[in-house]
N, C-alpha and C positions, 0 to 999 in steps of 0.2 A: 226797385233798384235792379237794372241790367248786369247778366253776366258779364263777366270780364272776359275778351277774346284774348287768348294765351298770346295768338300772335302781333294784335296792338301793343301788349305788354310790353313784349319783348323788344319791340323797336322801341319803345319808352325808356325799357331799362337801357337798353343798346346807347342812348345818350352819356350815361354815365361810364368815363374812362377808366380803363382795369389795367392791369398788367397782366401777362400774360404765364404762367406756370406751367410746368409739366413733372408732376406728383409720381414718384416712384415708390416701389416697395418690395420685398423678395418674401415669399411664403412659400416652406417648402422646396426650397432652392429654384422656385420658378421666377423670375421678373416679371413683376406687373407695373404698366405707367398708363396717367392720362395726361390731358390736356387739362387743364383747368383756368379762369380768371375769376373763379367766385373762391377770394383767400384774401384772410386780412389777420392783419396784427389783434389779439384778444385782452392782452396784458404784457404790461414791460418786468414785472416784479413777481412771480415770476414769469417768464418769456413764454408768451401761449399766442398760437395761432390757430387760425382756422380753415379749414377748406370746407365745400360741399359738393357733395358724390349725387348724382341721379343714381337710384337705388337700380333700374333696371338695364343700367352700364354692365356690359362684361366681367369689368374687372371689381364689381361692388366686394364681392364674395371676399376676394384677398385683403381688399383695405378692410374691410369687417373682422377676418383673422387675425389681421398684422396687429404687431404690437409698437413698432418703431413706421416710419415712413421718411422720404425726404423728399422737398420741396424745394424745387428748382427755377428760380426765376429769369424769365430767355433773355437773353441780350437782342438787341435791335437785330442782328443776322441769323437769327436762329428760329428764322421762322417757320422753315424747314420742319423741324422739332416739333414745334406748334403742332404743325401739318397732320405730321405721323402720328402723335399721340393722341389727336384728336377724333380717331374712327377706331374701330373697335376692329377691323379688317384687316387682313396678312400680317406681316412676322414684323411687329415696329422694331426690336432689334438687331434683324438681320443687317450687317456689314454698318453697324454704328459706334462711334467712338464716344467711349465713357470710363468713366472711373466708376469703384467702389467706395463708399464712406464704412467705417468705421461699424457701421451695423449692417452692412452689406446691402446696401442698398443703392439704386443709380447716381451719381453726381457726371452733371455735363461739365466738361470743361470749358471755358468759359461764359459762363452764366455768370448773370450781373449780381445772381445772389446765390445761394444753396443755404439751406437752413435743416437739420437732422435735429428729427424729433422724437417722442416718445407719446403714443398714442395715450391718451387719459381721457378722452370720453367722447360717445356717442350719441347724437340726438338726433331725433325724426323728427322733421316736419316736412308734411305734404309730399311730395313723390323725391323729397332726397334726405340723405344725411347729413349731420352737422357734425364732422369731426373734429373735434380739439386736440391738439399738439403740445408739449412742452419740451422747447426746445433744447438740447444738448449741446448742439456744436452748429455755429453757421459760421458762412466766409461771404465778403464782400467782395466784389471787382468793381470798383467807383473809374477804371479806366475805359468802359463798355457803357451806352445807352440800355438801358430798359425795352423791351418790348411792349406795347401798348396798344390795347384793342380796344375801338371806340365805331361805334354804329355801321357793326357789319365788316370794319377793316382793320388793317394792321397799319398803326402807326408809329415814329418814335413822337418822345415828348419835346417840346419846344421853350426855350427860356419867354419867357416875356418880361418884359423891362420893367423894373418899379415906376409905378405912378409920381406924377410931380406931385412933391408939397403942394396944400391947396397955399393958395393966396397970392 
């Protein structure tokens, strides 16, 4: 059996559509955020999500300290956002508008979701971490598109019509 090339892969996985996040968190009274689209729902009872960190990101150190974090999901125009928190280079909060939640951590205004968590566990596999979250406090905007990243680009999501009945 043939190694896997990292970067076959990744155009592989690049087929499967994500949304798009940018995960904040304060430690130390510093703000740390990334970009993220690897975060999915873990359980509804109680409410756990998850994200995953490349361990040799910047900002690993702080979501390893943090004990809360929140999870910001981008509205179709906030691609911007994406942008910045997706390189680990210059000052992403220089001259950016945001609020604080409730554990002081980033919430963007209008994001099509915001979800404030409580860090409950850590897991490694292969070059990243598997954080789980349970949730405290999130807020909807159901009047914004989602942001949507799907094979290298930034898309919104599209209705498609229900299929006819057969017959």
């Amino acid at each position: 059996m043939s190694a896997i090339d990292p970067s076959e892969i990744r155009k592989a996985l690049g087929s499967f559509a994500t949304g798009v996040t940018v995960i904040t968190t304060r430690v130390g009274g510093q703000l740390h955020g990334l970009t993220a689209n690897s975060f999915t729902s873990v359980s509804l009872a109680p409410p756990v999500l998850l994200f995953c960190i490349d361990r040799s990101r910047k900002s690993f150190a702080a979501f390893a300290d943090t004990e809360t974090f929140t999870i910001n999901v981008l509205n179709s125009s906030q691609r911007s956002l994406s942008d910045r928190f997706a390189t680990s280079s210059g000052d992403k909060w220089r001259e950016l508008r945001y609020v604080e939640d409730d554990l002081g951590n980033v919430m963007f205004p209008d994001a099509a979701a915001v979800f404030n968590c409580a860090k409950r566990q850590m897991i490694e596999s292969g070059d990243h971490m598997i954080v789980l979250g349970e949730v405290l406090q999130f807020q909807q905007n159901a009047a914004v598109d989602p942001l949507v990243y799907c094979r290298s680009q930034y898309c919104v999501p599209a209705a498609i019509p229900p299929a006819a009945p057969p017959g």
